[in-house]
N, C-alpha and C positions, 0 to 999 in steps of 0.2 A: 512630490514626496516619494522618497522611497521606500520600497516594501520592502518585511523585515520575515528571513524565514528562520526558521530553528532550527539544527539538527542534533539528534543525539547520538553518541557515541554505541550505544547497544554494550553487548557482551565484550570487553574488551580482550576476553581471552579467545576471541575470535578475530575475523578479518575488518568491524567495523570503522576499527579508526583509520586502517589502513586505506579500503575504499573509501572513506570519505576526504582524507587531505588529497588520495591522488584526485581524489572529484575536484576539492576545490582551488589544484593547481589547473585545472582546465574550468573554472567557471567561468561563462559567457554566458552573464544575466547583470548587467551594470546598474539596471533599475533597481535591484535588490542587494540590500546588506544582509548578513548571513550573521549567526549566533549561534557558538558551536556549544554544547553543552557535554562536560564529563570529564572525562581524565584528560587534562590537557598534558600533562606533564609528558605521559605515552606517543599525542599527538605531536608533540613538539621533538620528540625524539624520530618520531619518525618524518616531518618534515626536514629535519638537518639529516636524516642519514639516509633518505633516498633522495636526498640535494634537491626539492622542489621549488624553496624559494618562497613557500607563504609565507605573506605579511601575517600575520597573527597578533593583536594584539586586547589586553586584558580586556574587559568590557565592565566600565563605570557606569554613562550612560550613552544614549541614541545622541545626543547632542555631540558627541564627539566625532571627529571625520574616523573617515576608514571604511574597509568591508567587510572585512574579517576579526571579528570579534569572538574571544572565549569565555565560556562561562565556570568557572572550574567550580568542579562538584567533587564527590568522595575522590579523596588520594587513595589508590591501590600500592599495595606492596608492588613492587617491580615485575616479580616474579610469582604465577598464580598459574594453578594448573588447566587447562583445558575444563570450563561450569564452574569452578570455584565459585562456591554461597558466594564470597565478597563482591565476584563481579556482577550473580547476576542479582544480589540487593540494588548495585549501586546504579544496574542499568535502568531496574525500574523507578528508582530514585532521580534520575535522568529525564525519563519519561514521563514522572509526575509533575515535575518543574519545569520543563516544555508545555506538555497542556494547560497546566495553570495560566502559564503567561500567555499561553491562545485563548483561555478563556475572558482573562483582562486585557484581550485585547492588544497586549505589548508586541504581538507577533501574526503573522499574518497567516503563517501555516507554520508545518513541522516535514522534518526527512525524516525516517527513524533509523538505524543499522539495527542488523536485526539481531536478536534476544535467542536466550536459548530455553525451551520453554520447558524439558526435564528440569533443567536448572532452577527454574526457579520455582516448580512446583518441590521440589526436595524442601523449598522455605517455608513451606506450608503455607503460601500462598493458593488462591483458586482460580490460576490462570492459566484461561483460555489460548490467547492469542493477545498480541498488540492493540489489534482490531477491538478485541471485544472491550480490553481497557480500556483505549483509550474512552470508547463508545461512551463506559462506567463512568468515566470521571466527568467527561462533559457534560453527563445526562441528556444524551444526545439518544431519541425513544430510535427512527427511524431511519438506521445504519446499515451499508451491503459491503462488500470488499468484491471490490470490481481489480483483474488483471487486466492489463493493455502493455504491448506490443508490436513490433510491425518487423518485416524482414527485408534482407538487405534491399529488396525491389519495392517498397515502402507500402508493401497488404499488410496491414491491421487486423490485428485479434483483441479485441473488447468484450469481455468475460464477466458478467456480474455474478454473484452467487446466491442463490436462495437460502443456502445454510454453509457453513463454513467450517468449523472444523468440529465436525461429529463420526464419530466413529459410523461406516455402513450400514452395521445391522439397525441403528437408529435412525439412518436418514427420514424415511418413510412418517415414525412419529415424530419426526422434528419439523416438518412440511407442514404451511397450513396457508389455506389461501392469501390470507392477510399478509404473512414472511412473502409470498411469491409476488405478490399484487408489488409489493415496497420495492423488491427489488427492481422490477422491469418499470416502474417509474421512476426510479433511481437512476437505471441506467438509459433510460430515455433525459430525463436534466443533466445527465453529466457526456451526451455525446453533444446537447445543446450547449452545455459550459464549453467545451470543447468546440466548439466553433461548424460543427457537421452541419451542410444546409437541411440534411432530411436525418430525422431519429428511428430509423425502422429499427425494433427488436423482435427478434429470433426469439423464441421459447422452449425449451428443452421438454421433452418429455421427461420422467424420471425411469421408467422401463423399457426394455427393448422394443423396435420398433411403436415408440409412444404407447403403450401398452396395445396394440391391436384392437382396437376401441371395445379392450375391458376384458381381451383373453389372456392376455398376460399381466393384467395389474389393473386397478381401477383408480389411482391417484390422476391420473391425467383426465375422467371426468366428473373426480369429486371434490380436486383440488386445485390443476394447471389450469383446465379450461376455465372456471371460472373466474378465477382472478385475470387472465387476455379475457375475457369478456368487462370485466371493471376495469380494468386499464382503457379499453377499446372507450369504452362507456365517458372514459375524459378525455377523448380526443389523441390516446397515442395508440400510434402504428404498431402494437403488439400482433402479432403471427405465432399461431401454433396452438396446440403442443404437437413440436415438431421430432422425427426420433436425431438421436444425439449424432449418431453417428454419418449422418449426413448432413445434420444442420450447420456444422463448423468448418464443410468442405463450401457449403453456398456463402457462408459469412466470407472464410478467406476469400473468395473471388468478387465479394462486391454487392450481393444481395441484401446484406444487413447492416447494420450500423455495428451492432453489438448484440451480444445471446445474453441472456438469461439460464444459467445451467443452474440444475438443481443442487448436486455436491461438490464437495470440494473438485478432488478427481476427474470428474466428469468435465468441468470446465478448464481444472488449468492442465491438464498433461497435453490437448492440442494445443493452449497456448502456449506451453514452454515449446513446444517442440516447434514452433515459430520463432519465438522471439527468448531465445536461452540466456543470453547474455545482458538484454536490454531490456526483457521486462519490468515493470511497474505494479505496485500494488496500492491500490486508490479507495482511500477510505469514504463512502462517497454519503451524504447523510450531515457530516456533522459541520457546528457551526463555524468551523475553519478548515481548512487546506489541509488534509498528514497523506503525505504519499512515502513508499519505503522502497529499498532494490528490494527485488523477486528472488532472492536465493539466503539463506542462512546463514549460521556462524562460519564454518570452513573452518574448522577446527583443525583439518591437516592441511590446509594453505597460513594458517596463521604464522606470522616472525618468517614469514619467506621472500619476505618482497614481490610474492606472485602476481597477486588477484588480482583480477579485472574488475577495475571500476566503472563497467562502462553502465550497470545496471543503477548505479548510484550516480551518474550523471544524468539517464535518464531523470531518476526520479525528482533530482532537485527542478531538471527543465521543465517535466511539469508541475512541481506545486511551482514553482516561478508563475508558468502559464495560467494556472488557475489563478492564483492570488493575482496576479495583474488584471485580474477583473472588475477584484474588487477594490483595487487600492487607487485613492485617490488621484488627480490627476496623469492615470495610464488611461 
């Protein structure tokens, strides 16, 4: 049987439809049928005018041949400014009909293009992140957004987060053993989903030099140490709390499977500065596959034919990967 992934178009006043057909004039994943969700009309315009050649067609049902299936959602006016309310209703509109059909099962994971999130907080919406929606709609309790990466010499940056997008001055009250313990068993099963024969996780301190044991901070022994001691407690290789600043130079070389960073920041600016182009952002937690490219709207690459899709090729390869674990006969 073949596995069925979804993606959605995101903010189409951005680069997502564009990275996604150059994605899926290069997909190499033949086990898998694909389900584009959003403005096809945009999609189709730009398959004919940067001459790629996708087959594309309407999507009835899974019983019909093919690989490339569209699912058309809100028709946008042609012409929409850079956040226009319309686009970024119709992305989350996208995005709820994607999940949905992960959670009936009709789909095996999701890609998302990504969203633009001033935009759609103008809707008086109260959105976080992708992450956290989707997290919401699944009801999905025990969620991390893990980065991975690798450079062109194939060293891997594997990034969980203990919290994700909160403003600094809050990380500290956003911290609590329990968020930290999820993550680093989080990203202990997802270097195991990932095929790694060993799961060692690195653990961030959240202070400089891991607080100095307690002269510059005491979160790392009132909250990191103890959740690597409950990690430890089920049998994974949790280390730490280790200071940041050196723990992502012992990963890149081979020490770790994957860190555990406490903020946004802290974990992914060394992994962008590894892997710019090709990272990955891996929702890890919920009951299906949603992996997305690592970088934004690109509101001044949009209508230029620029962007590189090479981040969005990543990400279909691996929800591809992961879902082929679970889909029958792979």
């Amino acid at each position: 049987m073949q596995g069925r992934i979804g993606i959605t178009l995101g903010d189409v006043t951005g680069i997502g439809p564009e990275v996604t057909i150059k994605a899926l004039a290069r997909w190499r994943a033949p086990d898998f049928r694909c389900l584009i969700i959003g403005d096809v009309a945009r999609l189709k315009t730009l398959n004919d005018r940067l001459k790629l050649g996708v087959k594309l067609q309407t999507f009835e049902s899974w019983d019909r041949p093919g690989q490339f299936f569209v699912l058309e959602g809100a028709l946008l006016p042609e012409k929409l400014a850079p956040g226009d309310a319309l686009a970024a209703e119709a992305a989350l509109e996208w995005l709820d009909e994607a999940v949905d059909r992960c959670v009936k099962g009709e789909l095996d994971g999701i890609v998302t293009a990504p969203v633009n999130k001033q935009a759609i907080l103008r809707l008086g919406e109260p959105f976080v992140g992708q992450t956290e929606w989707i997290s919401k709609r699944a009801d999905a309790k025990r969620t991390a957004m893990m980065l991975l990466g690798s450079d062109e010499r194939g060293r891997w940056l594997r990034v969980a987060l203990a919290t994700t997008h909160v403003p600094i001055k809050d990380v500290p009250s956003s911290l609590n053993s329990n968020s930290i313990q999820t993550a680093i068993e989080l990203a202990a099963e997802a270097c195991s989903k990932l095929g790694l024969k060993r799961q060692r996780i690195g653990v961030c301190g959240l202070n400089p030099h891991a607080g100095e044991g307690g002269e510059l901070g005491t979160e790392e022994l009132t909250m990191i140490g103890p959740a690597i001691q409950a990690a430890r407690a089920k049998k994974i290789e949790a280390v730490g709390p280790l200071p940041a600043d050196t723990l992502f130079h012992q990963h890149y070389r081979g020490d770790f499977d994957a860190v555990v960073a406490m903020y946004h920041d802290q974990g992914l600016a060394p992994m962008k500065m590894v892997a710019f182009d090709t990272g990955v952002n891996w929702t890890l937690g919920l009951p299906f596959v949603r992996t997305s490219p690592d970088h934004g709207t690109a509101y001044d690459l949009a209508g230029r034919d620029q962007a590189d899709p090479s981040s969005m090729i990543s990400a279909i390869r691996l929800a591809c990967q992961i879902a082929s674990s679970k889909t029958p006969g792979n």
